[in-house]
N, C-alpha and C positions, 0 to 999 in steps of 0.2 A: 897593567899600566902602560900606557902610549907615551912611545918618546918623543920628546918634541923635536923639531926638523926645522934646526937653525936658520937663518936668511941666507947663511953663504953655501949652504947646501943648492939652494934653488938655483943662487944665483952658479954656481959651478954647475951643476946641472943644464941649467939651459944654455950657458957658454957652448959646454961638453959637448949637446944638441947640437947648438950652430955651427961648431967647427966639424963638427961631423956631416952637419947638411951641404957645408958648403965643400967638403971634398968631393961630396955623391955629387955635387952637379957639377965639378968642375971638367970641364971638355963636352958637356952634355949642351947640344943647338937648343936653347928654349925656344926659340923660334917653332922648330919643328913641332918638341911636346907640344907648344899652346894649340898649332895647327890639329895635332890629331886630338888636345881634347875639344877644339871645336866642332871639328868630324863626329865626336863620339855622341852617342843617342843619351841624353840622360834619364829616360827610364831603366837601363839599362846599367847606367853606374849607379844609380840610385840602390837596385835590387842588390848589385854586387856591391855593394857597402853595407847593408841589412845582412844582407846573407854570412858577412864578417864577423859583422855585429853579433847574430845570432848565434852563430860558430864558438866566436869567443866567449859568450856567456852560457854557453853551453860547456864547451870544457872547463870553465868555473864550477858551472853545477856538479859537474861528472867530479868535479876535486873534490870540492866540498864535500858530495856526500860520504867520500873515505875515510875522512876525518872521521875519531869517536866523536860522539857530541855534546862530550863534557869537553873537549879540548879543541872543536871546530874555531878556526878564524874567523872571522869576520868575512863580507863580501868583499870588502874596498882594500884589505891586505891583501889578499887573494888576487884581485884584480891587478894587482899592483907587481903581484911577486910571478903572476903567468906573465906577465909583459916587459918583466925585466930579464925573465928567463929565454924569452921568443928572442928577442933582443941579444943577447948572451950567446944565445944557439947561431944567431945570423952574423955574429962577428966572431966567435971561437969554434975550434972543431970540438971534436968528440963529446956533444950534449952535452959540454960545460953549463950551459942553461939550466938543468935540470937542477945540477948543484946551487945554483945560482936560486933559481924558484925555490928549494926546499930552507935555503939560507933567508930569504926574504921572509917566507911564509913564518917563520919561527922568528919573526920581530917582536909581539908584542906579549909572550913570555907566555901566552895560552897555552900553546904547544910546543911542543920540543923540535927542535930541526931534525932531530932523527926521524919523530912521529914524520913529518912532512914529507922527509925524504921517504920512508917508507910507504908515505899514500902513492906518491911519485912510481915508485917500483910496484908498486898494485896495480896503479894506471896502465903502464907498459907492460904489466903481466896480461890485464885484461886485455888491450890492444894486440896481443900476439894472438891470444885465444881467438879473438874472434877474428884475426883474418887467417887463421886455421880453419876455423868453422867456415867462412865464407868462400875456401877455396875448397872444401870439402864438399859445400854443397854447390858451388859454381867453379867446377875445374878451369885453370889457365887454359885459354887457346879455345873456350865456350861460344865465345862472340866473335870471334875471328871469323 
């Protein structure tokens, strides 16, 4: 069952948002940014926002399939609980994020926060593995 997500949820939320957008840019020339994104080629941002795009829903996919799949989330949980974890990770140290995504992910009572946390720790398992393997088969200092 989906919890419902009051109005003063949003409305705190998007405050939260503003007051946070408006510290990142205070001291920042907009001047300058607009000048260098008029410089900037838009094929070129176009590609590198795809390329994001596909990134992110790629590590959706790569989560999702960890889940068993009697107790898989949903896409839009998911989505929801990697981008609140990204977010988490880029304002706290030590992959508080992590806690954060496996906390989210165990919203809508499918699965357990432990299950989540535990795909989370598969994920990172997996990701050491293969840049084991990658440096196994392309030693450091190969392309130098």
């Amino acid at each position: 069952m989906r919890k419902s997500w009051p109005i003063w949820r949003a409305v705190l939320g998007s405050l939260l948002g503003l007051a946070l957008l408006a510290l990142l840019v205070r001291g920042i020339d907009l001047r300058q940014v607009w000048a260098g994104l008029v410089q900037a080629r838009p094929l070129w941002v176009v590609l590198s926002l795809l390329v994001t795009v596909l990134t992110t829903v790629g590590k959706i996919a790569r989560w999702r399939a960890l889940f068993p799949a009697a107790q898989r989330p949903p896409w839009s949980l998911l989505i929801r609980a990697l981008l609140v974890g990204q977010m988490v990770n880029a304002l706290l140290p030590a992959r508080a994020g992590d806690v954060a995504r496996a906390y989210a992910a165990g919203e809508d009572g499918r699965t357990s926060r432990m299950t989540a946390l535990g795909t989370i720790a598969a994920e990172k398992a997996f990701d050491v593995l293969f840049l084991l393997l990658k440096d196994a088969i392309v030693p450091s200092g190969h392309w130098e």
